[in-house]
C-alpha positions in Angstrom: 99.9 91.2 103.5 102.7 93.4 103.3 101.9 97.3 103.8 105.0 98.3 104.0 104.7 100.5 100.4 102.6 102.6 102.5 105.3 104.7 104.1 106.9 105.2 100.8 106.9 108.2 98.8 104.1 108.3 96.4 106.1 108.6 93.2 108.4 105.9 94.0 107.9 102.5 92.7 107.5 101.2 96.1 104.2 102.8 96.1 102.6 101.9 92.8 103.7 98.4 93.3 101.9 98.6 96.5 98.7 100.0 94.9 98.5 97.8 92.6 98.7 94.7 94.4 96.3 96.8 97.1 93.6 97.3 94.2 94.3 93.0 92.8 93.1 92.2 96.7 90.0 94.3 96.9 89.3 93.3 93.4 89.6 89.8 94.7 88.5 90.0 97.9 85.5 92.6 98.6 82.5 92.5 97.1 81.3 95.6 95.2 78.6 97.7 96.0 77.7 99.2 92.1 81.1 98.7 91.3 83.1 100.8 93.9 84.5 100.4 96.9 85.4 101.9 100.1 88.3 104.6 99.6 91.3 104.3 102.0 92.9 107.6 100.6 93.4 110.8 103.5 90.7 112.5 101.9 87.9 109.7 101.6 89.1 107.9 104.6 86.9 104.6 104.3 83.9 106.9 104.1 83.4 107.4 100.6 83.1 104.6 97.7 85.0 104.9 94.6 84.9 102.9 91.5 88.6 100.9 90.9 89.8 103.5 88.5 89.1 106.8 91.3 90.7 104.6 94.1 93.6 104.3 92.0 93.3 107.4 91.2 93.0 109.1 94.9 95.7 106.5 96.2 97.9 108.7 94.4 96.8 112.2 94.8 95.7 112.0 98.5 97.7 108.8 99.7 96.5 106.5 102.0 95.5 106.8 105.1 99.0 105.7 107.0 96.9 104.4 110.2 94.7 102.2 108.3 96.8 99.1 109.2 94.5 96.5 109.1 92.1 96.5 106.1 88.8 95.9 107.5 87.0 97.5 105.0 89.3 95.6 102.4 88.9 92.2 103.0 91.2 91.5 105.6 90.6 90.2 109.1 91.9 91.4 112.7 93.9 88.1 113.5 96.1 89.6 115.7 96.4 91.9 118.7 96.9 95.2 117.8 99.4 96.2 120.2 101.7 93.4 118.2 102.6 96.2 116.0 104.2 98.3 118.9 102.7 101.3 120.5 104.8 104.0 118.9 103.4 102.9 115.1 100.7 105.1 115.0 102.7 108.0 116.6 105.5 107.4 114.3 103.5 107.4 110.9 101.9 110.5 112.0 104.6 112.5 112.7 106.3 111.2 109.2 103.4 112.0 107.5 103.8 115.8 107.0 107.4 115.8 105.9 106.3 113.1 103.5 103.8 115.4 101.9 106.0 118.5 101.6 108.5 116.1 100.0 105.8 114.4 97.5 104.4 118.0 96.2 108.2 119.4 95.9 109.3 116.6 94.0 106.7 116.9 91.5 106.6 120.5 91.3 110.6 120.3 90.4 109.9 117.6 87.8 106.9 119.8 86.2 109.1 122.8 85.8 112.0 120.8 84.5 110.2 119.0 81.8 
């Protein structure tokens, strides 16, 4: 399944593309506990179950956490070696990941004070 959405910004279209064919896969592929489901976000980080709409919801307030690369929790199984996906990937989408947040909240403070 294609991840790369990601590593894009969270307003972009990239992104909610990605979410939303994220949430269609858990929908379709995990089975609920009560209705929710593990959150990947940075804040629940596979720890916490939310219902569809709060996953969505966190996906785009917190983001997702970047090193979750294979969705275990989500339905989808290790088939590979994880060193296939090179050794500097998790260094890489770390040291992104900071920038990316300054970005995300300056780009939406600038569109909330130019509405």
């Amino acid at each position: 399944m294609d991840q790369s959405w990601m590593n894009a910004r969270r307003i972009s279209e990239e992104y909610e593309k990605g979410v939303s064919v994220f949430l269609q896969y858990v929908k379709e592929n995990v089975k609920s506990v009560n209705g929710t489901y593990f959150c990947p976000c940075v804040r629940c980080l596979n720890q916490i179950r939310q219902d569809l709409g709060n996953l969505h919801d966190h996906l785009f307030m917190f983001g997702i956490t970047r090193t979750y690369i294979v969705w275990t929790w989500h339905g989808e199984v290790l088939d590979q070696p994880m060193t296939s996906r090179g050794t500097n990937y998790v260094e890489e989408c770390m040291s992104d990941h900071l920038e990316d947040m300054i970005r995300d909240v300056g780009e939406d403070n600038f569109r909330r004070a130019n509405l």
